[in-house]
C-alpha positions as CSV (number, residue, x, y, z in Angstrom):
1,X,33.8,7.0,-1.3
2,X,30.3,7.8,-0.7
3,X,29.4,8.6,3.4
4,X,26.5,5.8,4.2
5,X,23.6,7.2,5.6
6,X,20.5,6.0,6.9
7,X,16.9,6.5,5.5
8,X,14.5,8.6,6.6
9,X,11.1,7.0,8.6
10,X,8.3,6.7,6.2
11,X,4.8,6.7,6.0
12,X,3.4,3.1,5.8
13,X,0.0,2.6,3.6
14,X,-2.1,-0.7,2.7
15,X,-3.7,-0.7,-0.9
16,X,-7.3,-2.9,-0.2
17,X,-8.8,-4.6,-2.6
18,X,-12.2,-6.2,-1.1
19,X,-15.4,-7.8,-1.7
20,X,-18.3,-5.8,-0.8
21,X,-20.0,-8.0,1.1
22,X,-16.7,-7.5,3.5
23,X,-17.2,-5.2,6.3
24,X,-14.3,-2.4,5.2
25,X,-14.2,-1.3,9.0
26,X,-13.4,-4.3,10.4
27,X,-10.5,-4.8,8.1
28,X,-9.6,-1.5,9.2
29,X,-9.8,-2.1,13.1
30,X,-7.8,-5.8,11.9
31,X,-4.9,-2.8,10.2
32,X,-5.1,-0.4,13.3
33,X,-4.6,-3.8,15.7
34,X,-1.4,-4.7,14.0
35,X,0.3,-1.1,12.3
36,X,-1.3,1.8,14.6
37,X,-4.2,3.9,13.6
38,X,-5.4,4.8,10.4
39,X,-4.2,8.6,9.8
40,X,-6.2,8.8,6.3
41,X,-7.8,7.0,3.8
42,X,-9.2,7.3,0.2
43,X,-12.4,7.0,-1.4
44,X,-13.5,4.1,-1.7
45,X,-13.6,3.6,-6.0
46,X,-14.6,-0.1,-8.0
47,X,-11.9,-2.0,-9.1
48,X,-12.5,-2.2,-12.7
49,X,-9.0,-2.0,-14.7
50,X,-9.1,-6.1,-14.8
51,X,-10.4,-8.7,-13.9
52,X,-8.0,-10.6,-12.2
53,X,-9.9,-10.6,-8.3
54,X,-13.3,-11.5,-10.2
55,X,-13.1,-15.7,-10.0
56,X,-11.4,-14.9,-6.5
57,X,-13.5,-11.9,-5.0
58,X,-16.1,-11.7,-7.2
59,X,-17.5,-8.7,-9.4
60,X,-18.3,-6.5,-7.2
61,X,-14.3,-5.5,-6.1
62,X,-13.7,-2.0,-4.0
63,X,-10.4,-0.4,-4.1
64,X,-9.7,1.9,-0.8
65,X,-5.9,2.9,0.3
66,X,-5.5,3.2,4.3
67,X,-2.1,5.1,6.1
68,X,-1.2,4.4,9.5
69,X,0.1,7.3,11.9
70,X,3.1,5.9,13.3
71,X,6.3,6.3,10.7
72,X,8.3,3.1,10.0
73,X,11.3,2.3,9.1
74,X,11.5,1.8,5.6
75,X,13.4,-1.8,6.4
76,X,10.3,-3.2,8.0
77,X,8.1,-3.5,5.0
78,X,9.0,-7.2,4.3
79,X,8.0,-8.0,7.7
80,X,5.4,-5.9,7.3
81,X,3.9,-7.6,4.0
82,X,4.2,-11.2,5.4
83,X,1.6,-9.9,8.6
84,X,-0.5,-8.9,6.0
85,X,-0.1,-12.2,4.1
86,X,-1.4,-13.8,7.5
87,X,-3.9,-11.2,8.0
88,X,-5.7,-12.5,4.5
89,X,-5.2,-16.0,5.2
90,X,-6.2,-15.9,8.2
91,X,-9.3,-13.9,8.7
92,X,-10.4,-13.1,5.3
93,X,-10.5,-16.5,3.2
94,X,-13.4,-17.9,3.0
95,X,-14.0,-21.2,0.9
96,X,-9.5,-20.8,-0.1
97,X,-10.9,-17.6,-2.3
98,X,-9.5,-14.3,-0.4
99,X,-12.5,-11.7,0.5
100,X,-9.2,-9.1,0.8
101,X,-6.2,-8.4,-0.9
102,X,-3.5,-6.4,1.4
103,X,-0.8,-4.8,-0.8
104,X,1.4,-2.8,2.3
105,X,3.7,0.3,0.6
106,X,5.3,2.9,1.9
107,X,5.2,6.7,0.9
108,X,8.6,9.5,1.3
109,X,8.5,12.9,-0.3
110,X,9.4,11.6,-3.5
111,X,8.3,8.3,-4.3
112,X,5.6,5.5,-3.6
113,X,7.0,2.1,-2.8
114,X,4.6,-1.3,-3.2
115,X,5.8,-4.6,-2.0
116,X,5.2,-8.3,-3.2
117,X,6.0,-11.9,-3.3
118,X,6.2,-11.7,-7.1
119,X,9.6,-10.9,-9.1
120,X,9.9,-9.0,-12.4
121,X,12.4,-7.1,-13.7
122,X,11.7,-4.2,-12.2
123,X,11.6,-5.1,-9.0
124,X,14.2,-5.5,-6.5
125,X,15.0,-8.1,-3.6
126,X,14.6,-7.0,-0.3
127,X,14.3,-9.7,2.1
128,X,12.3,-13.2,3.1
129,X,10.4,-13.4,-0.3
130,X,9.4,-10.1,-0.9
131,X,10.5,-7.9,-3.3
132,X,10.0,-3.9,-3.5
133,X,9.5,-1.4,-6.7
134,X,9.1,2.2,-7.0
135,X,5.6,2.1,-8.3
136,X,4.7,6.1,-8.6
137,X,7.6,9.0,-8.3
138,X,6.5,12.7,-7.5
139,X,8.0,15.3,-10.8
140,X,6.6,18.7,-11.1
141,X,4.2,19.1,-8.1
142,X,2.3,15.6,-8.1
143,X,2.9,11.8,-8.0
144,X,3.2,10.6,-11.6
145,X,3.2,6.4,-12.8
146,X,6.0,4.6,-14.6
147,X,5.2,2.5,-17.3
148,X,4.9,-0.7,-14.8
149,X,2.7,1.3,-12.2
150,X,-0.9,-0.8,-11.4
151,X,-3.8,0.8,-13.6
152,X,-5.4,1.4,-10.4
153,X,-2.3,3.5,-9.3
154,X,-2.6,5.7,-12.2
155,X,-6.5,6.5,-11.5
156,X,-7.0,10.5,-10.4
157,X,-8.2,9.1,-7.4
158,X,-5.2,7.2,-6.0
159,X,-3.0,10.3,-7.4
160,X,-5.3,12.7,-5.3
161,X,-4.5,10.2,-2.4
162,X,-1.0,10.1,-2.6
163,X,-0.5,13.7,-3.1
164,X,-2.5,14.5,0.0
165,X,-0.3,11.5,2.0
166,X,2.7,13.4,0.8
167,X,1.8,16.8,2.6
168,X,0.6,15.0,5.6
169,X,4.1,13.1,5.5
170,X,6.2,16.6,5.1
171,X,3.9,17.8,8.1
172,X,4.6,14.8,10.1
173,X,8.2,13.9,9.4
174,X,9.3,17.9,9.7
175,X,7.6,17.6,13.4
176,X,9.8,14.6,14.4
177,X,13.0,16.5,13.0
Protein backbone atom coordinates (compact mmCIF):
# COMPACT_ATOMS: atom_id res chain seq x y z
CA UNK A 1 0.00 0.00 0.00
CA UNK A 2 1.21 3.18 -1.34
CA UNK A 3 1.74 6.19 1.55
CA UNK A 4 -0.67 9.24 0.16
CA UNK A 5 0.98 12.30 -0.14
CA UNK A 6 0.12 15.62 -0.97
CA UNK A 7 1.35 17.71 -4.03
CA UNK A 8 3.65 20.16 -4.16
CA UNK A 9 2.35 24.22 -4.66
CA UNK A 10 2.73 25.13 -8.29
CA UNK A 11 3.32 27.89 -10.40
CA UNK A 12 0.02 29.14 -11.96
CA UNK A 13 0.20 30.68 -15.63
CA UNK A 14 -2.61 32.14 -18.14
CA UNK A 15 -2.06 31.32 -21.97
CA UNK A 16 -3.71 34.78 -23.71
CA UNK A 17 -4.89 34.74 -26.81
CA UNK A 18 -6.09 38.47 -27.79
CA UNK A 19 -7.18 40.90 -30.29
CA UNK A 20 -4.84 43.63 -30.83
CA UNK A 21 -6.97 46.20 -30.68
CA UNK A 22 -7.20 44.87 -26.78
CA UNK A 23 -5.15 46.75 -24.40
CA UNK A 24 -2.66 43.57 -23.25
CA UNK A 25 -1.98 45.67 -19.87
CA UNK A 26 -5.23 45.96 -18.79
CA UNK A 27 -5.88 42.34 -19.12
CA UNK A 28 -2.88 42.01 -17.17
CA UNK A 29 -3.86 44.44 -14.29
CA UNK A 30 -7.64 42.35 -14.71
CA UNK A 31 -4.96 38.81 -14.01
CA UNK A 32 -2.91 40.62 -11.14
CA UNK A 33 -6.58 41.77 -9.50
CA UNK A 34 -7.73 38.27 -9.27
CA UNK A 35 -4.35 35.67 -9.05
CA UNK A 36 -1.46 38.12 -7.61
CA UNK A 37 1.20 39.77 -9.67
CA UNK A 38 2.56 38.84 -12.83
CA UNK A 39 6.15 37.23 -11.98
CA UNK A 40 7.00 36.87 -15.95
CA UNK A 41 5.68 36.90 -19.13
CA UNK A 42 6.59 35.88 -22.83
CA UNK A 43 6.95 37.56 -25.95
CA UNK A 44 4.29 38.53 -27.23
CA UNK A 45 4.23 36.16 -30.89
CA UNK A 46 0.87 36.05 -33.70
CA UNK A 47 -1.25 33.35 -33.41
CA UNK A 48 -0.97 31.87 -36.69
CA UNK A 49 -1.13 27.76 -36.31
CA UNK A 50 -5.13 28.11 -37.13
CA UNK A 51 -7.62 29.88 -37.63
CA UNK A 52 -10.01 28.99 -35.13
CA UNK A 53 -10.12 32.80 -33.05
CA UNK A 54 -10.28 34.52 -36.68
CA UNK A 55 -14.48 34.78 -37.09
CA UNK A 56 -14.29 35.32 -33.15
CA UNK A 57 -11.18 37.72 -32.63
CA UNK A 58 -10.34 38.55 -35.88
CA UNK A 59 -7.03 38.20 -37.92
CA UNK A 60 -4.89 39.96 -36.21
CA UNK A 61 -4.66 37.29 -32.85
CA UNK A 62 -1.47 37.80 -30.27
CA UNK A 63 -0.45 34.97 -28.27
CA UNK A 64 1.45 36.07 -24.82
CA UNK A 65 1.74 33.61 -21.61
CA UNK A 66 1.62 35.49 -18.07
CA UNK A 67 2.79 33.63 -14.44
CA UNK A 68 1.62 34.92 -11.32
CA UNK A 69 4.04 35.02 -8.04
CA UNK A 70 2.11 33.50 -5.57
CA UNK A 71 2.19 29.38 -5.73
CA UNK A 72 -1.13 27.57 -5.73
CA UNK A 73 -2.32 24.62 -4.98
CA UNK A 74 -2.52 22.49 -7.81
CA UNK A 75 -6.39 21.61 -6.62
CA UNK A 76 -7.49 25.17 -7.33
CA UNK A 77 -7.10 25.30 -11.00
CA UNK A 78 -10.81 24.45 -11.71
CA UNK A 79 -11.82 27.25 -9.65
CA UNK A 80 -9.32 28.98 -11.08
CA UNK A 81 -10.41 28.40 -14.82
CA UNK A 82 -14.13 29.18 -14.20
CA UNK A 83 -12.81 33.07 -12.75
CA UNK A 84 -11.23 33.24 -15.94
CA UNK A 85 -14.37 32.01 -17.76
CA UNK A 86 -16.12 35.12 -16.03
CA UNK A 87 -13.23 37.35 -16.59
CA UNK A 88 -13.90 36.82 -20.68
CA UNK A 89 -17.45 37.02 -20.38
CA UNK A 90 -17.48 39.62 -18.52
CA UNK A 91 -15.08 42.31 -19.50
CA UNK A 92 -13.82 41.20 -22.69
CA UNK A 93 -16.98 40.33 -25.07
CA UNK A 94 -17.88 42.63 -27.12
CA UNK A 95 -20.83 42.15 -29.71
CA UNK A 96 -20.99 37.90 -27.90
CA UNK A 97 -17.40 37.50 -29.88
CA UNK A 98 -14.54 37.21 -27.05
CA UNK A 99 -11.66 40.02 -27.52
CA UNK A 100 -9.63 37.33 -25.07
CA UNK A 101 -9.23 33.89 -24.62
CA UNK A 102 -7.84 32.87 -20.92
CA UNK A 103 -6.50 29.28 -20.87
CA UNK A 104 -5.20 29.10 -16.85
CA UNK A 105 -2.27 26.08 -16.46
CA UNK A 106 -0.08 25.40 -14.06
CA UNK A 107 3.76 24.61 -14.26
CA UNK A 108 5.95 21.83 -11.61
CA UNK A 109 9.45 20.82 -12.37
CA UNK A 110 8.34 18.34 -14.74
CA UNK A 111 5.32 18.98 -16.47
CA UNK A 112 2.96 21.83 -17.90
CA UNK A 113 -0.64 21.31 -17.06
CA UNK A 114 -3.63 23.25 -19.24
CA UNK A 115 -7.18 23.25 -18.17
CA UNK A 116 -10.57 23.26 -20.17
CA UNK A 117 -14.22 22.79 -20.39
CA UNK A 118 -13.72 20.48 -23.27
CA UNK A 119 -13.29 16.46 -22.93
CA UNK A 120 -11.11 14.21 -25.06
CA UNK A 121 -9.48 11.24 -24.41
CA UNK A 122 -6.64 12.47 -23.09
CA UNK A 123 -7.88 14.45 -20.71
CA UNK A 124 -8.87 13.84 -17.35
CA UNK A 125 -11.89 15.05 -14.93
CA UNK A 126 -11.01 17.20 -12.28
CA UNK A 127 -13.85 18.98 -10.93
CA UNK A 128 -17.07 21.44 -11.83
CA UNK A 129 -16.71 20.97 -15.72
CA UNK A 130 -13.21 21.24 -16.18
CA UNK A 131 -11.02 18.84 -17.19
CA UNK A 132 -7.00 18.87 -16.96
CA UNK A 133 -4.15 17.26 -19.43
CA UNK A 134 -0.49 17.19 -19.22
CA UNK A 135 0.10 19.34 -22.29
CA UNK A 136 4.15 19.61 -22.42
CA UNK A 137 6.58 17.22 -20.05
CA UNK A 138 10.30 18.30 -19.36
CA UNK A 139 12.99 15.06 -20.79
CA UNK A 140 16.55 15.72 -21.25
CA UNK A 141 16.97 19.43 -20.10
CA UNK A 142 13.78 21.23 -21.75
CA UNK A 143 10.00 21.00 -21.91
CA UNK A 144 9.11 18.81 -24.88
CA UNK A 145 5.08 18.35 -26.62
CA UNK A 146 3.05 15.19 -26.78
CA UNK A 147 1.39 14.43 -29.73
CA UNK A 148 -1.89 16.32 -28.48
CA UNK A 149 0.06 19.45 -27.23
CA UNK A 150 -1.47 23.00 -28.99
CA UNK A 151 0.68 24.02 -32.09
CA UNK A 152 1.20 27.07 -30.28
CA UNK A 153 2.76 25.11 -27.26
CA UNK A 154 5.18 23.53 -29.44
CA UNK A 155 6.51 27.09 -30.92
CA UNK A 156 10.47 27.81 -29.68
CA UNK A 157 8.89 30.58 -28.07
CA UNK A 158 6.51 29.02 -25.62
CA UNK A 159 9.35 26.29 -24.97
CA UNK A 160 11.85 29.16 -24.21
CA UNK A 161 8.97 30.41 -21.83
CA UNK A 162 8.36 27.38 -20.03
CA UNK A 163 11.86 26.48 -19.61
CA UNK A 164 12.65 29.82 -18.07
CA UNK A 165 9.15 29.41 -15.73
CA UNK A 166 10.75 26.09 -14.62
CA UNK A 167 14.06 27.64 -13.11
CA UNK A 168 12.15 30.44 -11.67
CA UNK A 169 9.75 27.74 -10.12
CA UNK A 170 12.95 25.53 -8.69
CA UNK A 171 14.20 29.10 -7.32
CA UNK A 172 10.84 29.83 -5.75
CA UNK A 173 9.58 26.60 -4.50
CA UNK A 174 13.25 25.60 -2.95
CA UNK A 175 12.84 29.07 -0.95
CA UNK A 176 9.54 28.06 0.57
CA UNK A 177 11.07 24.55 1.59
Amino acid sequence: MGTIKFPSRVILFTGLLYNNSVDKEKIFSVLEDSFGKIALTSEIFPFTETHYYEAEMGKNVLRVFASFEPLIDPSDIPDIKIRTNEIEEKLFCSSGNRDVNIDPGYLTNGKVILVTTKNHQHRIYLRKGIYGEVTLRYRKGSFIPWEWTYPDYRRPESIAFFNQLRERYKIVYHTMR
